[in-house]
C-alpha positions in Angstrom: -31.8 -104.3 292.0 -30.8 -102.2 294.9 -30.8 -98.3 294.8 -29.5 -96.2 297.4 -29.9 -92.6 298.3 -26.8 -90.9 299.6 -26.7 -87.3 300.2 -23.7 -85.2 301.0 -21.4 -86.9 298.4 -22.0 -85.1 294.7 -18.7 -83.0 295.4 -16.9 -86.6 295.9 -18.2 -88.2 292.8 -17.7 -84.8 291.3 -14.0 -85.2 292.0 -13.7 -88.7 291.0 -15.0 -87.7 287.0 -11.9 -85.4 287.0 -9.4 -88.0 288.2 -10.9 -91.0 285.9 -11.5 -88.8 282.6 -9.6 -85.5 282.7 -6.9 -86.5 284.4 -4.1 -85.8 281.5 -5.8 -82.3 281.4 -3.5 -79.2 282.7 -4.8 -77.6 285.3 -4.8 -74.5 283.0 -6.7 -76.5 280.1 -9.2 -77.2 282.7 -10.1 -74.1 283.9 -10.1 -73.1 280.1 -12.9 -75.4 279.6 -14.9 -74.1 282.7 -14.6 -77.7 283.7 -15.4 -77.6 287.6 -18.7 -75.7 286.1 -19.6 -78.1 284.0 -18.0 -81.5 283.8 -19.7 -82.3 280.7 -17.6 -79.4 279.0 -14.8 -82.1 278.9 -16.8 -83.6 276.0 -18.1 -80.5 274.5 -14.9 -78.9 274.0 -13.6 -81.9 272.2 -11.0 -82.5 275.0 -11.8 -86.6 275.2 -12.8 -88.9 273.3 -16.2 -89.5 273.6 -19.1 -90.4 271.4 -21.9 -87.6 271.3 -25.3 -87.7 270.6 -27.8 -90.6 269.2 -24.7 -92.7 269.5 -24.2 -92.0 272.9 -27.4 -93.4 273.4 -26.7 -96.3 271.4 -23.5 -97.0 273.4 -25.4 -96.3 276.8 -27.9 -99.3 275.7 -25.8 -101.5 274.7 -22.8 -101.4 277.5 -22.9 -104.1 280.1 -24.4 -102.3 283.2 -24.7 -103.9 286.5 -23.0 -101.4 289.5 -23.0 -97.6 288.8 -23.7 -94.6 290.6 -26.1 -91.4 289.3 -24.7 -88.2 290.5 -25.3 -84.5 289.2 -23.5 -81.4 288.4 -25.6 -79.2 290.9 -26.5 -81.6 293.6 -24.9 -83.5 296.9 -27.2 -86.3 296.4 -25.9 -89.4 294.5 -27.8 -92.7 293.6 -26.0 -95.7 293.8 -27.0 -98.2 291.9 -26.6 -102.4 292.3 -27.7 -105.3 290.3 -29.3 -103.2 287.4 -28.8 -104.4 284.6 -31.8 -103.2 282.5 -31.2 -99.7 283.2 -31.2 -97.8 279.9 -32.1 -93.5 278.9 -35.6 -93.7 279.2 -35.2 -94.8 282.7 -32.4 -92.4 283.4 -35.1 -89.9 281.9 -37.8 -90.6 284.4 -34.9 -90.1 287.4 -34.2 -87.0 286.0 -38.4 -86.1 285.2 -39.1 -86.9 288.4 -37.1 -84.7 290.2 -38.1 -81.9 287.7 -35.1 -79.3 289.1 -32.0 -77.4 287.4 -29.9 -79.4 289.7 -30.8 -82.6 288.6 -30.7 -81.5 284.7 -26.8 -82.6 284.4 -26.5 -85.9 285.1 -23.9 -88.9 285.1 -24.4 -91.9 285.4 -20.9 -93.3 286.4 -19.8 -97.1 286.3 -18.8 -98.4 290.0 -15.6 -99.2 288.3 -14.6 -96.3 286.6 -14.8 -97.8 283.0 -17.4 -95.4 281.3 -19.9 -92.4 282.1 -23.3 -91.6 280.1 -23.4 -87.7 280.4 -27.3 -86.0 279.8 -26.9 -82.2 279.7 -29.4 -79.2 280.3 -28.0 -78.3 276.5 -28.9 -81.2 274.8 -31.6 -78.6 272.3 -29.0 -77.1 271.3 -26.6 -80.5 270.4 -24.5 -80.5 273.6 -24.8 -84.8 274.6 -26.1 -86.6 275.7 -22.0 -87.8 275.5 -20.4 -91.1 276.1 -17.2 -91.5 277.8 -15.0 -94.3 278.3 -12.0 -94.6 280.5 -9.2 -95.7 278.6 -6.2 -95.4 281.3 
């Protein structure tokens, strides 16, 4: 396993969510959804398909993983990730413990190829995620 800090490109990865998962959203329907304030509001506003909750979690497990990059909804820094293929949400939940900051409490954990995202919110007491979404362009 290989994991590599880059900093300066959370706006980037940022950018690449909206292309690969709200792209059939009107620009309009996005900024209905507060979407560039919270990508995760794609999911919580019912606008994608998306499983919610414990079987999010269940579908995070159990997805093949091997390339992906970690990036958050307040933050420049990203994580990418190679030849991981254990990496599951109690591991995601130490990341996100460890850095113990409202930056890092939105978090996505983005396949290299596009394919799916596992979404952990600052919301998920209150039933919003963690959410599952796959790309099905």
């Amino acid at each position: 396993m290989a994991i590599k800090q880059v900093d300066g490109y959370g706006s980037y990865f940022r950018s690449q969510f909206k292309k690969l998962f709200a792209s059939e959203l009107s620009k309009k329907e996005q900024e209905d959804i507060y979407l560039d304030y919270m990508l995760w509001h794609l999911c919580s506003y019912q606008k994608a398909d998306c499983l919610s909750g414990k079987a999010a979690v269940e579908r995070f497990e159990k997805i093949k993983k091997k390339d992906f990059t970690i990036f958050f909804q307040f933050s420049n820094t990203v994580f990418v990730v190679e030849n991981e293929v254990d990496f599951n949400s109690a591991k995601l939940n130490q990341t996100v413990e460890f850095f113990n900051t409202f930056e890092v409490s939105d978090c996505y954990v983005m396949d290299s190829y596009g394919e799916w995202c596992f979404i952990t919110t600052h919301e998920q007491d209150y039933g919003l995620g963690p959410y599952f979404i796959e790309n099905n362009h």
